[in-house]
C-alpha positions in Angstrom: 125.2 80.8 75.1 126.8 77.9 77.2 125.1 76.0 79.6 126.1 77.7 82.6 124.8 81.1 81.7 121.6 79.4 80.3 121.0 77.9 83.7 121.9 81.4 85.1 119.3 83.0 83.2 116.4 80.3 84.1 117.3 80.7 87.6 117.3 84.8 87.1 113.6 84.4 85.5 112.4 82.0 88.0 113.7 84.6 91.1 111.5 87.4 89.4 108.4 85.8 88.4 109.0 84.2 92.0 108.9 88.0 93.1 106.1 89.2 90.7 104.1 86.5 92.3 104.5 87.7 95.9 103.6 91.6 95.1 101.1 90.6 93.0 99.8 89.0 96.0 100.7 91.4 98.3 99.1 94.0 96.0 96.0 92.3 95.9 96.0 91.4 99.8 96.1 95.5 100.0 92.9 96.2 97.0 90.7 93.7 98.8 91.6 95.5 102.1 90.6 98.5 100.5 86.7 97.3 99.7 86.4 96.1 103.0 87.1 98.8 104.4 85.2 100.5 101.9 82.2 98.1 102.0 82.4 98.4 106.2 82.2 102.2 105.6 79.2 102.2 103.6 77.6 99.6 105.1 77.4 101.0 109.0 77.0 104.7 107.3 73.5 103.3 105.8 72.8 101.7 109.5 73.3 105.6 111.2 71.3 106.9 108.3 68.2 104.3 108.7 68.7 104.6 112.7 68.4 108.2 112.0 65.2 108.1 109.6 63.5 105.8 112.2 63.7 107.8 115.1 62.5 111.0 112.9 59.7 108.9 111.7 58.8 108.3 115.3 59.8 112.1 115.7 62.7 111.4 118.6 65.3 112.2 116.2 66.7 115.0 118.6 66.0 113.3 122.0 69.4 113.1 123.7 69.8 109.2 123.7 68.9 108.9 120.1 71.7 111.8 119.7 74.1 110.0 122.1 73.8 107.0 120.4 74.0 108.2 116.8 77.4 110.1 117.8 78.8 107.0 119.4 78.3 105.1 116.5 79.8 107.8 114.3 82.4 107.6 116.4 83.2 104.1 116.7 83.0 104.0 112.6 85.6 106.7 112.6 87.5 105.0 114.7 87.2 101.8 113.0 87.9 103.1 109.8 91.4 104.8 110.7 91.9 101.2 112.2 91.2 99.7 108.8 93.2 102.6 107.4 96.2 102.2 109.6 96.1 98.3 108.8 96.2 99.2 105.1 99.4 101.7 105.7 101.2 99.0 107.1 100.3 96.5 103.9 101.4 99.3 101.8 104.6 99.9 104.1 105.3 96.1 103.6 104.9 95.7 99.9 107.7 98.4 99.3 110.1 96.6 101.9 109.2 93.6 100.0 109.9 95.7 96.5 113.3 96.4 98.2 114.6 93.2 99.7 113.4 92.0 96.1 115.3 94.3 94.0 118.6 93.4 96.3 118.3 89.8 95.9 118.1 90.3 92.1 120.8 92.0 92.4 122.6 90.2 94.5 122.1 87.5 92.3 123.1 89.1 89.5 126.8 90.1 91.3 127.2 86.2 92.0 126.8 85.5 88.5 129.9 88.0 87.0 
């Protein structure tokens, strides 16, 4: 192997651990997204649920604030969480663009070097 295609192939291995790096990043970006989103949905769920327990133990569980109050929280966690959800689509959406521009540079690369 001459020295030109040697330096070719160092260059070729440095692009893709280059790339492995940055999904490997990008995948990991996306799992810890995941457990927050996981960890806010348990968290706030426990919240309703002692709310909940409270006002039964003080037997106002079915007043119509307590009700009102429980349902907008519900609701904002729903909300929230198709937020979180939404956010993590777009990670996921961005790691395959990523994917894709990476593949084409290697193989753009690769055409520059026959």
């Amino acid at each position: 192997m001459d020295h030109t295609a040697l330096k070719a192939l160092k260059a070729l291995k440095a692009l893709e651990e280059a790339h492995d790096d940055a999904i490997a990043a990008a995948r990991e970006r996306i799992e810890q997204a995941e457990q927050h989103l996981d960890y806010y949905r348990t968290e706030l769920n426990r919240v309703g649920e002692t709310v909940y327990q409270l006002a039964a133990q003080q037997g106002i569980a079915y007043h119509p604030g307590i009700r009102t109050l429980l349902r907008r929280v519900s609701d904002d966690i729903d909300e929230n969480s198709r937020g979180g959800s939404q956010a993590i689509n777009r990670l996921e959406e961005d790691l395959t663009a990523m994917s894709a521009r990476h593949e084409a540079e290697r193989e753009e690369f690769l055409g520059r070097q026959r």
